[in-house]
DRENDO-1510 file (C-alpha; in Angstrom, 1 decimal, always signed):
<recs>
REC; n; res; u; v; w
REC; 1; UNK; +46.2; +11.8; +29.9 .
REC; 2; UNK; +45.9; +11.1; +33.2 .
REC; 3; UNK; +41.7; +10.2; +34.7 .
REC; 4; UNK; +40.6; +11.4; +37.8 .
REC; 5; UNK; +40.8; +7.6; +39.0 .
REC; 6; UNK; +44.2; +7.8; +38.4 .
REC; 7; UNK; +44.6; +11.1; +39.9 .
REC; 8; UNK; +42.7; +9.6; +42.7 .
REC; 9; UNK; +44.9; +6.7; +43.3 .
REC; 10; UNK; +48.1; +8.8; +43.3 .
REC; 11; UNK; +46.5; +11.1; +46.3 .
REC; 12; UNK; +45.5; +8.0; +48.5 .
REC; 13; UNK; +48.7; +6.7; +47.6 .
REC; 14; UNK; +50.2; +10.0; +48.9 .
REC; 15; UNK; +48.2; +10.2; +51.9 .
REC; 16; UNK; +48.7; +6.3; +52.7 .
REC; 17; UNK; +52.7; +6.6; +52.3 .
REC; 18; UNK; +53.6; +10.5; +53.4 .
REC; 19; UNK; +50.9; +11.3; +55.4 .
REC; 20; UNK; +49.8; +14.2; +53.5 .
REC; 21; UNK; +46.4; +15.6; +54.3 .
REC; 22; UNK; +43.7; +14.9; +51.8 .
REC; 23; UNK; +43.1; +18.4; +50.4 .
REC; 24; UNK; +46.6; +19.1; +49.8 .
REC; 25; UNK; +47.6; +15.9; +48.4 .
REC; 26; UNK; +44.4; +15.4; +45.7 .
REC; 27; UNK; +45.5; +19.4; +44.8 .
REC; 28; UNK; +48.9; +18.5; +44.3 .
REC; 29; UNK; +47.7; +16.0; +42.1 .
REC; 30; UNK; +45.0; +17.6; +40.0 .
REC; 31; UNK; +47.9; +20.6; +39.5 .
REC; 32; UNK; +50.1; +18.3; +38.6 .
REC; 33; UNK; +48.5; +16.3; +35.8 .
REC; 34; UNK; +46.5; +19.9; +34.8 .
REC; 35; UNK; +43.2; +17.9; +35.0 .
REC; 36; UNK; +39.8; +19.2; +33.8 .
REC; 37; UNK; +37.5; +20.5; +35.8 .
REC; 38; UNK; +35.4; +17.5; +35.3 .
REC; 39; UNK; +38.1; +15.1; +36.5 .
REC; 40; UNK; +39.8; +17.6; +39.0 .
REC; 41; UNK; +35.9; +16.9; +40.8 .
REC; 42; UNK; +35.8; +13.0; +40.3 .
REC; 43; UNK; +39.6; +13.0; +41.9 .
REC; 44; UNK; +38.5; +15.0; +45.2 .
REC; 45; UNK; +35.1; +13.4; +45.3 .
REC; 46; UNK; +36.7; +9.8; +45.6 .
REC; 47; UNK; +39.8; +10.8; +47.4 .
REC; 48; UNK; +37.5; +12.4; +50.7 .
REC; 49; UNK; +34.8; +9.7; +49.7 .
REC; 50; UNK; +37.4; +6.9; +50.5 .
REC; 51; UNK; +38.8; +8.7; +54.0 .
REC; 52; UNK; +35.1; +9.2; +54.9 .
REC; 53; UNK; +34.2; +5.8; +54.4 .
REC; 54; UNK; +37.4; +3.8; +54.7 .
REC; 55; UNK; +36.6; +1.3; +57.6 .
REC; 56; UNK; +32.9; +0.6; +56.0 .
REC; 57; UNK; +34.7; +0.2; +52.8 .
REC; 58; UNK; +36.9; -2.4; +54.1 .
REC; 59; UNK; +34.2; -4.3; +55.8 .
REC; 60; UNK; +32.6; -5.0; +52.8 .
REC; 61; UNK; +36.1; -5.7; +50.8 .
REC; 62; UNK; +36.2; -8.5; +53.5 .
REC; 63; UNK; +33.2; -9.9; +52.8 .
REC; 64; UNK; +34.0; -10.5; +49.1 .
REC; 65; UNK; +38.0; -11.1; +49.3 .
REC; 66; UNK; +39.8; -14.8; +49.9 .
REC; 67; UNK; +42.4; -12.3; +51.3 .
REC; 68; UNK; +41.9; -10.0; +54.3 .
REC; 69; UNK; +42.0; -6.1; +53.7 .
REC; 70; UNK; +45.2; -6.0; +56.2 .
REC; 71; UNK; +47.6; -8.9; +54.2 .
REC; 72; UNK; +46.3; -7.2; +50.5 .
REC; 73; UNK; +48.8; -5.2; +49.0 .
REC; 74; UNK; +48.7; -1.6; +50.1 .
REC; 75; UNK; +48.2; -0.1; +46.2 .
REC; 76; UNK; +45.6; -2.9; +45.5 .
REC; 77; UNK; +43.8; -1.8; +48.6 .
REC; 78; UNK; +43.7; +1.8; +47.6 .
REC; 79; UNK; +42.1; +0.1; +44.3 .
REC; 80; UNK; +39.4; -1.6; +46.0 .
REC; 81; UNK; +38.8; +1.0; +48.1 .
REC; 82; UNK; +38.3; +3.7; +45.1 .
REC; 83; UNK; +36.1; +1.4; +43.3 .
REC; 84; UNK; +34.1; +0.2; +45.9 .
REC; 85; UNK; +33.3; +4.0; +46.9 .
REC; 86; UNK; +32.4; +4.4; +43.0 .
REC; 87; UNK; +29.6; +1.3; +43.2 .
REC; 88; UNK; +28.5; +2.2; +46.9 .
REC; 89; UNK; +28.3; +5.8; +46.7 .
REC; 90; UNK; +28.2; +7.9; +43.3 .
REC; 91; UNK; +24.7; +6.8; +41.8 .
REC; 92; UNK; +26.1; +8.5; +38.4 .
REC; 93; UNK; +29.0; +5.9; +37.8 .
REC; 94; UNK; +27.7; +2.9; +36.0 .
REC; 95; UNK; +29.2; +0.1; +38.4 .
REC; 96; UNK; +30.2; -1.9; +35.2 .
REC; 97; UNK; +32.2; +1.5; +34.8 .
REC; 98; UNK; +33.8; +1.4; +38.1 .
REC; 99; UNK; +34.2; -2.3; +38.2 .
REC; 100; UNK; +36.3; -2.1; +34.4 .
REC; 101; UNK; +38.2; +0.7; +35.5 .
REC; 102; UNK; +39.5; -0.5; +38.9 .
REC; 103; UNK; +40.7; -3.8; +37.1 .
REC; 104; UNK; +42.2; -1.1; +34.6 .
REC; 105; UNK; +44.3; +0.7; +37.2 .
REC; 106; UNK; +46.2; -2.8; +38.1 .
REC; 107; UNK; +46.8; -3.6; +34.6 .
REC; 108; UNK; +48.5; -0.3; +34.1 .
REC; 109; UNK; +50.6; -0.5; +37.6 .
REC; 110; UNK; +52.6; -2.9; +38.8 .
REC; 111; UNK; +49.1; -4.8; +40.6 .
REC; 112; UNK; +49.0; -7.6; +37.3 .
REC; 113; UNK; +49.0; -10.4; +39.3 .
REC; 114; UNK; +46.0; -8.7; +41.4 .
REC; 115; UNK; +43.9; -8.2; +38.4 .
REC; 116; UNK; +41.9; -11.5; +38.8 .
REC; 117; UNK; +41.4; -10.7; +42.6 .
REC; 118; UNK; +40.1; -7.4; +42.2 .
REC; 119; UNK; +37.5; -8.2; +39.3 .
REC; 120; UNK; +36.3; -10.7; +41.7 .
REC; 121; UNK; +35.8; -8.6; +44.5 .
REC; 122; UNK; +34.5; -5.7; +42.7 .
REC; 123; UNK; +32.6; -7.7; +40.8 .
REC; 124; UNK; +30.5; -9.3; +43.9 .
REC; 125; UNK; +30.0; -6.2; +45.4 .
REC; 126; UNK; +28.3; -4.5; +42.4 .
REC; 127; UNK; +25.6; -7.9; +42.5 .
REC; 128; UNK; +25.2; -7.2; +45.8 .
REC; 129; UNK; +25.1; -3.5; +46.2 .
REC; 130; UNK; +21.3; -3.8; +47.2 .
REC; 131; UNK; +21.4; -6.6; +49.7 .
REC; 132; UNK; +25.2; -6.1; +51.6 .
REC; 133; UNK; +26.0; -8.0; +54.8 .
REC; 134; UNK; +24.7; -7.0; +57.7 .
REC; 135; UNK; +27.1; -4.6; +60.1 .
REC; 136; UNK; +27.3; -6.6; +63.4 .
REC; 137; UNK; +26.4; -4.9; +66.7 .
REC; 138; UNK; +23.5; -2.7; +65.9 .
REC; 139; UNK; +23.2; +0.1; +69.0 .
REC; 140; UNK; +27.0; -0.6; +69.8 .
REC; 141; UNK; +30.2; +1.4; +69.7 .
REC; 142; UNK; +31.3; -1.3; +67.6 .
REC; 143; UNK; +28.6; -0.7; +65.3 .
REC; 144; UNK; +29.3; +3.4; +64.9 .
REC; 145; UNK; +32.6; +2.5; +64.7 .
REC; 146; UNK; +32.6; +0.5; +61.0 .
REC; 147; UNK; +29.1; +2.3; +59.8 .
REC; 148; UNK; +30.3; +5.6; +60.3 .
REC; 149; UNK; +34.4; +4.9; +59.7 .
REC; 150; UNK; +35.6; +6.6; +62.9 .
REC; 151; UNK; +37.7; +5.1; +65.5 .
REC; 152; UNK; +36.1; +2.7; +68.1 .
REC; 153; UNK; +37.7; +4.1; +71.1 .
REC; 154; UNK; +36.3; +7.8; +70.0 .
REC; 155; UNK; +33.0; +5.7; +69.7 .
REC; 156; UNK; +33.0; +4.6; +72.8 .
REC; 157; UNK; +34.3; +7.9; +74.5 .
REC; 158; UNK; +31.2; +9.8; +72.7 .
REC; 159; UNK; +28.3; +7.8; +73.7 .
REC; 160; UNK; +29.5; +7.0; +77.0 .
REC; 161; UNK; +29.6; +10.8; +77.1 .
REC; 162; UNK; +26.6; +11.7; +75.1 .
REC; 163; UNK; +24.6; +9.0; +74.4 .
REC; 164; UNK; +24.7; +6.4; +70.9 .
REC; 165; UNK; +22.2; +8.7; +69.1 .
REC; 166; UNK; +24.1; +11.5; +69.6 .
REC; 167; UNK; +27.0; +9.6; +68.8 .
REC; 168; UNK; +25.3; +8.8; +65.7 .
REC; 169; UNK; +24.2; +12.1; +64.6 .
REC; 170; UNK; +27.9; +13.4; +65.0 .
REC; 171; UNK; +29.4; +11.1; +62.9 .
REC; 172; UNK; +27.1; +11.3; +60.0 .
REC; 173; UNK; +27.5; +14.9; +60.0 .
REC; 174; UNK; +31.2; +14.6; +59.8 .
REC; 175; UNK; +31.0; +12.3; +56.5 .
REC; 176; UNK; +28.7; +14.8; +54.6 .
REC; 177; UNK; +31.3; +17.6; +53.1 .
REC; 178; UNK; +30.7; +21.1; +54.5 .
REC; 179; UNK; +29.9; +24.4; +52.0 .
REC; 180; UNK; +32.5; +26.6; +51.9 .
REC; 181; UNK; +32.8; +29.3; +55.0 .
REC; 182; UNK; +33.3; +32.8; +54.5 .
REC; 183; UNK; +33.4; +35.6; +56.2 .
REC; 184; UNK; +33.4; +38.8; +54.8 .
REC; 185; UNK; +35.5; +41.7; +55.1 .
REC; 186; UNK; +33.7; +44.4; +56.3 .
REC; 187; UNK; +36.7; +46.7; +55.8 .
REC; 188; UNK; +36.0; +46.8; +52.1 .
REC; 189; UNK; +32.5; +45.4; +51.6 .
REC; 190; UNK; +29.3; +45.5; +53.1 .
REC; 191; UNK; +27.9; +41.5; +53.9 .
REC; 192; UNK; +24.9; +42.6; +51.5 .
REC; 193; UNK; +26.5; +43.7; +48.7 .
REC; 194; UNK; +29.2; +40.8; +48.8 .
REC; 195; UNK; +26.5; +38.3; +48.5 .
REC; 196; UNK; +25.2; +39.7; +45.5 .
REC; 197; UNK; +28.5; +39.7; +44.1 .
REC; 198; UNK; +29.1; +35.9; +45.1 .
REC; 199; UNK; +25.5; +34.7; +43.5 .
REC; 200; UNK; +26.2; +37.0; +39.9 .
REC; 201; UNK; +29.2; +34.0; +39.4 .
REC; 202; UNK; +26.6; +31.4; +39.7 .
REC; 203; UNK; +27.6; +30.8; +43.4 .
REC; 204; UNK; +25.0; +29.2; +46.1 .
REC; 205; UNK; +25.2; +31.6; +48.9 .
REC; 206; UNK; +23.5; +31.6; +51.9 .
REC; 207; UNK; +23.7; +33.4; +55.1 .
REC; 208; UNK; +26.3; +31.6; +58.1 .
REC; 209; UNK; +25.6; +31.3; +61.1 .
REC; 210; UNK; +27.5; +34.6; +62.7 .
REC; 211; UNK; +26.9; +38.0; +61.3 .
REC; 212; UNK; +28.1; +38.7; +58.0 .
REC; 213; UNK; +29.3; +35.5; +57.1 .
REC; 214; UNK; +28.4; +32.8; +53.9 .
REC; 215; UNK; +28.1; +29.3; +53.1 .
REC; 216; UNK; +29.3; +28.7; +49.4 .
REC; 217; UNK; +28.6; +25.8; +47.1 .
REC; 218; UNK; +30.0; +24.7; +43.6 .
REC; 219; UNK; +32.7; +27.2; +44.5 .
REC; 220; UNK; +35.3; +25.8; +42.9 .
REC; 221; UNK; +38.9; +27.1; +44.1 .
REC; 222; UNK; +38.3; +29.8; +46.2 .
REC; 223; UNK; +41.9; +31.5; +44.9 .
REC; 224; UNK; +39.6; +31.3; +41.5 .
REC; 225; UNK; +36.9; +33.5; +43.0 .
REC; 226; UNK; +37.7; +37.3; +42.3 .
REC; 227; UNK; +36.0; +38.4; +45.3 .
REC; 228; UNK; +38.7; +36.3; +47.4 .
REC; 229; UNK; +41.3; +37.8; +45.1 .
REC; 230; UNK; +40.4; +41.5; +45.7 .
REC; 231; UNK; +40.6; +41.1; +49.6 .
REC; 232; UNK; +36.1; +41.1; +50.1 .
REC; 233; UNK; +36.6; +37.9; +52.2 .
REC; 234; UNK; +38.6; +35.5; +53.8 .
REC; 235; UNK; +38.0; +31.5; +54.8 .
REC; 236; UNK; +37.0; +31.2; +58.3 .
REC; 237; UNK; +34.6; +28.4; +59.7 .
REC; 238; UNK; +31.4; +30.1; +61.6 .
REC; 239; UNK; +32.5; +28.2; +65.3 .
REC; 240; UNK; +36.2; +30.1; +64.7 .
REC; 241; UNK; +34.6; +33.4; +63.8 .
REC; 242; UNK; +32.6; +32.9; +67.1 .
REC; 243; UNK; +35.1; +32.3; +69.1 .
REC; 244; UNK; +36.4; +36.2; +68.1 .
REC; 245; UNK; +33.4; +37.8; +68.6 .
REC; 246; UNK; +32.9; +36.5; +72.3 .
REC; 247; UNK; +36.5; +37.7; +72.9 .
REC; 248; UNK; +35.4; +41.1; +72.5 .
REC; 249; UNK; +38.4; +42.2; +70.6 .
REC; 250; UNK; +37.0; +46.5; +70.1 .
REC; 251; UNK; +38.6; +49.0; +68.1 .
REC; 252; UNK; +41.8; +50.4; +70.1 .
REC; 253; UNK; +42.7; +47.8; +71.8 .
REC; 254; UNK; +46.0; +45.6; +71.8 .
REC; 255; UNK; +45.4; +41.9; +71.1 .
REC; 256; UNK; +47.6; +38.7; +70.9 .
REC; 257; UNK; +46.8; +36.1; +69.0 .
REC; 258; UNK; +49.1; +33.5; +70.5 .
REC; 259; UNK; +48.9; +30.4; +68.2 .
REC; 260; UNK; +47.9; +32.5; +64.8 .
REC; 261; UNK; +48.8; +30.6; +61.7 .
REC; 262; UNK; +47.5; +30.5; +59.0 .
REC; 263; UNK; +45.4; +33.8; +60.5 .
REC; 264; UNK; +42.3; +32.9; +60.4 .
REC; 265; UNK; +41.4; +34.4; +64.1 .
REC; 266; UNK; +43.8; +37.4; +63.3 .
REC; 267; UNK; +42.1; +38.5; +60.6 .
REC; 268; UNK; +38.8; +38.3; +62.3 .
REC; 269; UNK; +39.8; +40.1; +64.9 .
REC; 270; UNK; +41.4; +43.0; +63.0 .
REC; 271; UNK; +38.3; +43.2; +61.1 .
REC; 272; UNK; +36.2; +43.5; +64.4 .
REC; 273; UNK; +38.6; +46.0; +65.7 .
REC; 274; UNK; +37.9; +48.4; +62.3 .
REC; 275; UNK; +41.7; +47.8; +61.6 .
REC; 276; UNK; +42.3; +50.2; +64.9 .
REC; 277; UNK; +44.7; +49.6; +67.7 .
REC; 278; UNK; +47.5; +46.7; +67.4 .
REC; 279; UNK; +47.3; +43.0; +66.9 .
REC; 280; UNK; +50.1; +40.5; +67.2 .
REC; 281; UNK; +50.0; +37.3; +66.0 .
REC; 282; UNK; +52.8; +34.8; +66.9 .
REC; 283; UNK; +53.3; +30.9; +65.5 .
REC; 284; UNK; +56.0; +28.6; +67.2 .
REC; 285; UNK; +57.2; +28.1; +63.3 .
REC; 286; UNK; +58.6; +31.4; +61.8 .
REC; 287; UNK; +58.3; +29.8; +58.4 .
REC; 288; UNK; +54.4; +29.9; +58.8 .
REC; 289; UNK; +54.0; +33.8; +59.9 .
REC; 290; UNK; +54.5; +34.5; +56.1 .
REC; 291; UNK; +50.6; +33.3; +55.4 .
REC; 292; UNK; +49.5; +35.7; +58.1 .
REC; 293; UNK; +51.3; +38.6; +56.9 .
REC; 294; UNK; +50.2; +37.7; +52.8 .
REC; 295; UNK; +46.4; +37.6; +53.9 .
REC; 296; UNK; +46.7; +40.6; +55.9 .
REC; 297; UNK; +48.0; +42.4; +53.0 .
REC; 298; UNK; +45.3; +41.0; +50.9 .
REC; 299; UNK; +42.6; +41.9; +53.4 .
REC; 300; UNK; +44.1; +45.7; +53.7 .
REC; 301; UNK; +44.8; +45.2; +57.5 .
REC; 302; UNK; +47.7; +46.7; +58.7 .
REC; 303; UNK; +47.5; +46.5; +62.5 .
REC; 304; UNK; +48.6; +42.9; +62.5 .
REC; 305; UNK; +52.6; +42.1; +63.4 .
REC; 306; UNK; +54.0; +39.0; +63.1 .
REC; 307; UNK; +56.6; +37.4; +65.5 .
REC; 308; UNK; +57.7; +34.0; +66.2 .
REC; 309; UNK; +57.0; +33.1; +69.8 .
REC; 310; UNK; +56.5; +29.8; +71.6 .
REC; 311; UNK; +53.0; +30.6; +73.3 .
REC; 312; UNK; +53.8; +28.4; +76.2 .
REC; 313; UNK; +56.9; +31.0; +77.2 .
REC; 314; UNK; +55.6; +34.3; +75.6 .
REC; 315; UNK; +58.1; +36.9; +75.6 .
REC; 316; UNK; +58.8; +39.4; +78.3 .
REC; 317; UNK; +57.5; +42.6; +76.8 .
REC; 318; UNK; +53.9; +41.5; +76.2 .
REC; 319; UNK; +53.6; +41.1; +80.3 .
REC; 320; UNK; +50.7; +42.0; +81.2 .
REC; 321; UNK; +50.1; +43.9; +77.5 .
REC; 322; UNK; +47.0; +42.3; +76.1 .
REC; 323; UNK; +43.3; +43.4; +76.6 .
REC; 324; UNK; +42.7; +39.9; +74.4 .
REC; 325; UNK; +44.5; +37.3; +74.3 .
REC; 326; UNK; +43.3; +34.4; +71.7 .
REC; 327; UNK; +44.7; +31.2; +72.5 .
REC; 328; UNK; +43.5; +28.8; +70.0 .
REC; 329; UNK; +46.1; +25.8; +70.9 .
REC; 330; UNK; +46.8; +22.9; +69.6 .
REC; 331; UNK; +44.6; +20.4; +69.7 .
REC; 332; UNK; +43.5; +16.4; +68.2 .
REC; 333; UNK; +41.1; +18.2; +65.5 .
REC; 334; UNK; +38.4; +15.9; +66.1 .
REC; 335; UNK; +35.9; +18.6; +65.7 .
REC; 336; UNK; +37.0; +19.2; +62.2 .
REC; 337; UNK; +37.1; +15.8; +60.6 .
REC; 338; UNK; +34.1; +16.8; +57.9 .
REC; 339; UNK; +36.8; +19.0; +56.4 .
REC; 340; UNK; +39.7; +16.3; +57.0 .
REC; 341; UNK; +38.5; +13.2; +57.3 .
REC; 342; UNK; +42.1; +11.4; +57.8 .
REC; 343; UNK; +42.2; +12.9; +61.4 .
REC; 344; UNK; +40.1; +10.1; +62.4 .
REC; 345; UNK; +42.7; +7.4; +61.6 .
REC; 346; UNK; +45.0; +9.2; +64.1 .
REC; 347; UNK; +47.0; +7.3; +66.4 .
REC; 348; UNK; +45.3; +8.6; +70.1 .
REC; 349; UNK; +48.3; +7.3; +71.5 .
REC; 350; UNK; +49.7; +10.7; +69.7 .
REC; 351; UNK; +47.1; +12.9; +71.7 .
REC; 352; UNK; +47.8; +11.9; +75.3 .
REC; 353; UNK; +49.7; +14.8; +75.9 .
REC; 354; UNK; +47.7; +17.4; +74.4 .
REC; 355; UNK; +46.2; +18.3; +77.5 .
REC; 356; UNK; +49.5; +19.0; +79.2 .
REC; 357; UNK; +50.3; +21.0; +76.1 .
REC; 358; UNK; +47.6; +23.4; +76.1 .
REC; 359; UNK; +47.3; +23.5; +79.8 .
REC; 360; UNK; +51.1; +25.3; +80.1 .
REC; 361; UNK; +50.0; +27.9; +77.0 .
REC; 362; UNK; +47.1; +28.5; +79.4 .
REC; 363; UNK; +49.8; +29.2; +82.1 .
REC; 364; UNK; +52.0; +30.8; +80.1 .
REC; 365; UNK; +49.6; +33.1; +78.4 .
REC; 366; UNK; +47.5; +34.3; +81.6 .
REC; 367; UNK; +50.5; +36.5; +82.5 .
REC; 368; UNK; +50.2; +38.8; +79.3 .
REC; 369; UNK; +46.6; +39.4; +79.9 .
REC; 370; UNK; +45.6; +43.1; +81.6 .
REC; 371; UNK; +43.7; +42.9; +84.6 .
REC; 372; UNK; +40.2; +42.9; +84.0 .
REC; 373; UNK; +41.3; +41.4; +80.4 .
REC; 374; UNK; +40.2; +38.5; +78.5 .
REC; 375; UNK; +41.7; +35.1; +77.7 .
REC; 376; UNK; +39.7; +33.3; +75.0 .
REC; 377; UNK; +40.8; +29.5; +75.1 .
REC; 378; UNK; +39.4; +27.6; +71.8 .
REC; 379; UNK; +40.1; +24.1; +70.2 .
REC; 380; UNK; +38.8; +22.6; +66.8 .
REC; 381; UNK; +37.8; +19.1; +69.3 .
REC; 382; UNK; +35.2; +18.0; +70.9 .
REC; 383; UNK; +37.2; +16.1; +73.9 .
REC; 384; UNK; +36.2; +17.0; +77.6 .
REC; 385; UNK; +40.3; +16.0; +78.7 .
REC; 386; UNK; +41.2; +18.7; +76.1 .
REC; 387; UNK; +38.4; +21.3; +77.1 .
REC; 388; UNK; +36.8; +21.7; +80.0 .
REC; 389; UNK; +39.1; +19.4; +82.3 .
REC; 390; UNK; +41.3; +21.5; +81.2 .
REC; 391; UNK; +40.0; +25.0; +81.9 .
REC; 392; UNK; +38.9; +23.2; +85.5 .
REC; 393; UNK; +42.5; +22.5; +86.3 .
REC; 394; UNK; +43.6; +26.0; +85.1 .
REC; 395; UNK; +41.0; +27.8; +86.9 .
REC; 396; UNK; +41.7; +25.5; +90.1 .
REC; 397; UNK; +44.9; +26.2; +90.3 .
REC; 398; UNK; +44.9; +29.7; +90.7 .
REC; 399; UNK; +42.5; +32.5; +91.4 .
REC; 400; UNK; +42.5; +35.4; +89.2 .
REC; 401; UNK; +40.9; +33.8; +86.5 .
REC; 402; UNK; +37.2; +33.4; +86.2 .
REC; 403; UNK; +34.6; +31.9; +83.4 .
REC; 404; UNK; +32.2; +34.4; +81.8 .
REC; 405; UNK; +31.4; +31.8; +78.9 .
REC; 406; UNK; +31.8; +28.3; +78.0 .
REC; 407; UNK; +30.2; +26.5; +75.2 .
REC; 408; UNK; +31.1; +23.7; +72.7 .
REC; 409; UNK; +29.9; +24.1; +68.8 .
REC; 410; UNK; +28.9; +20.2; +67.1 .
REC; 411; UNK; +28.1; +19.6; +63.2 .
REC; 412; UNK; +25.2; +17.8; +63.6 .
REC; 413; UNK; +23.5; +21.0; +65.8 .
REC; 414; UNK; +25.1; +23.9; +64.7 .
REC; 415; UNK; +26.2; +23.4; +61.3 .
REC; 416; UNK; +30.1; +24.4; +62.7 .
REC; 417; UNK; +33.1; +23.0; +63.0 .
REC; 418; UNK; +33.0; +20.9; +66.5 .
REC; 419; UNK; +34.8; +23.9; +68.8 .
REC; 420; UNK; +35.1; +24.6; +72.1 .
REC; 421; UNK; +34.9; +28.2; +73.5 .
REC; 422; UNK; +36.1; +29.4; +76.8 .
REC; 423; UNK; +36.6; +33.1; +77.9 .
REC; 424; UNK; +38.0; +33.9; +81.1 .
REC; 425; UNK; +38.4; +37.1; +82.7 .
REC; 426; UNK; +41.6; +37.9; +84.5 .
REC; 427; UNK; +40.3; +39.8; +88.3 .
REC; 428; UNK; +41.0; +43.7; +88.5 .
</recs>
């Protein structure tokens, strides 16, 4: 029988090697070692605890290790890493317990010769759990960089921009692990009357932050929950859901959502449009359209239609088409790291030309939008290159577009997602 350790190593492992994101590769895992609910919840916990806490993790690795964290093998790494979490982290585990069964996972892989090594490390920082080294640079960048396991140069971007305790703030909130968000589906169910349902299966539910919408704990898998089953909700984040509701997407209207998948937005705005008037959702990848179309089904919507369409060159018959046009583009994700804490481990030399991307779907996109229509511009990031420089050099450059609202969403103030909201009416 595989442990939740083990499942836990074979999901960093996964994450480390393929680059799969967290969630789907400790659910792969727990699926395919069918592991109990007790040790389906260790393997998660340890696989986002690591991710969260990966930099801090190896600071204190190379306090206690003869060998740096960047020369050590990669899977004895992931083995420190794990274990340390365990004696750091989870008061419950016994760090004898963790210690014992870190030095057991080398003895069963092909990390023998590491076993002496990793006893010793483990071993030091369990007798010193309540007196660790000191993290240099207190009220630095430097310091919010290894404390908080995010990047330096987003550090340094965010309190030259904000200030360090601000700084601070956002990236503690971003290594504490969000409730579930829901939003209910008020096609089929009244908000009320879902919540009862939710807390009669020993749910906590509490009310979100936009109308109608929940914040679950000790859910479990939400494709488990018969509520989610029967169509009565959907997964949406409360800064997403906003984002639809200052659109003003109404009942009769025709809307594009222009970068849809999985559907999130789509749904949310069929549901705010009482399933009345027409909705199309497009993704540059056909192959993910078939997620939009399954959830709508589930949901009971039928005004959404799916089409493949690259949002940048949208296609000639939705010229000047759309009272709404949701263009949620593609972004770094930095506002979203609580849910997927590996985004922070991104190389930014990746993200340099996000802002050129999302600036031509801007351009591309304006000319399906009615006059007097709206253009709702959203990212899941917190960058100003990606937000508002962006909607200044799109608004700049021409002159039928106008602001009626801007506002960015943060963890640590809100309780969202970090999202950035723009709507922009196109002149009459």
């Amino acid at each position: 029988m595989v442990t939740g350790r083990q499942a836990a190593l074979f999901a960093l492992s996964k994450c480390r090697r393929a680059g799969a994101w967290s969630e789907m590769a400790a659910d792969i895992v727990i699926r395919e070692h069918d592991l109990s609910r007790r040790e389906a919840a260790l393997c998660s916990r340890i696989v986002y605890g690591v991710l969260q806490n990966r930099t801090l993790l190896d600071f204190y690795i190379d306090c206690y290790s003869g060998i740096s964290t960047g020369r050590l093998e990669p899977k004895v790494l992931d083995i420190l890493r794990l274990s340390a979490y365990q004696i750091l982290f989870m008061d419950r585990i016994p760090a004898s317990a963790a210690v014992s069964e870190g030095v057991e996972l080398c003895k069963s892989g092909n990390s023998k010769k590491a076993v002496g090594l990793v006893n010793a490390v483990l071993r030091r920082i369990a007798e010193n759990r309540d007196g660790l080294p000191e993290i240099p640079g207190r009220g630095t960048s430097g310091y919010l960089s290894v404390r908080y396991s995010h990047p330096l140069w987003l550090a340094q971007e965010l309190t030259a921009r904000h200030g360090y305790d601000f700084a601070e703030s956002f990236f503690s909130a971003n290594n504490i692990q969000p409730p579930l968000s829901v939003q209910t589906n008020t096609l089929n169910i009244a908000a009320e009357a879902l919540a009862a349902r939710l807390a009669e299966g020993e749910m906590a539910v509490s009310p979100g932050m936009t109308p109608d919408s929940f914040a679950i704990s000790d859910a479990g898998r939400v494709t488990g929950i018969p509520e989610f089953t029967e169509g009565l909700f959907y997964v949406q984040d409360d800064a997403a859901r906003r984002a639809v509701i200052i659109s003003g997407a109404a009942p009769g209207m025709n809307v594009l959502d222009a970068c849809a998948a999985p559907g999130g937005k789509s749904f949310a705005a069929a549901i705010q449009m009482g399933n009345a008037g027409t909705l199309i959702s497009c993704d540059l990848h056909a192959k993910k359209l078939h997620r939009i179309s399954e959830g709508a089904q589930r949901l009971g919507i039928d005004i959404i239609h799916t089409r493949a369409m690259d949002a940048g060159k949208p296609d000639s018959d939705l010229m000047g088409w759309a009272d709404v046009v949701l263009a949620d583009v593609p972004c770094s994700g930095l506002g979203v790291i609580r849910k997927k804490p590996e985004i922070r481990y991104k190389n930014p030399a990746e993200l340099e030309r996000l802002p050129q991307v999302q600036a031509a779907i801007l351009d591309g996109l304006a000319g399906c939008v009615k006059p007097g229509g709206v253009l709702l511009y959203s990212t899941c990031t917190i960058r100003k290159c990606e937000n508002e420089d962006v909607i200044c050099r799109f608004t700049g450059s021409r002159g039928d577009f106008t602001v009626a609202e801007m506002e960015t969403l943060w963890p640590h103030i809100h309780g969202t997602d970090g999202f950035f909201i723009c709507k922009l009416i196109k002149s009459i």
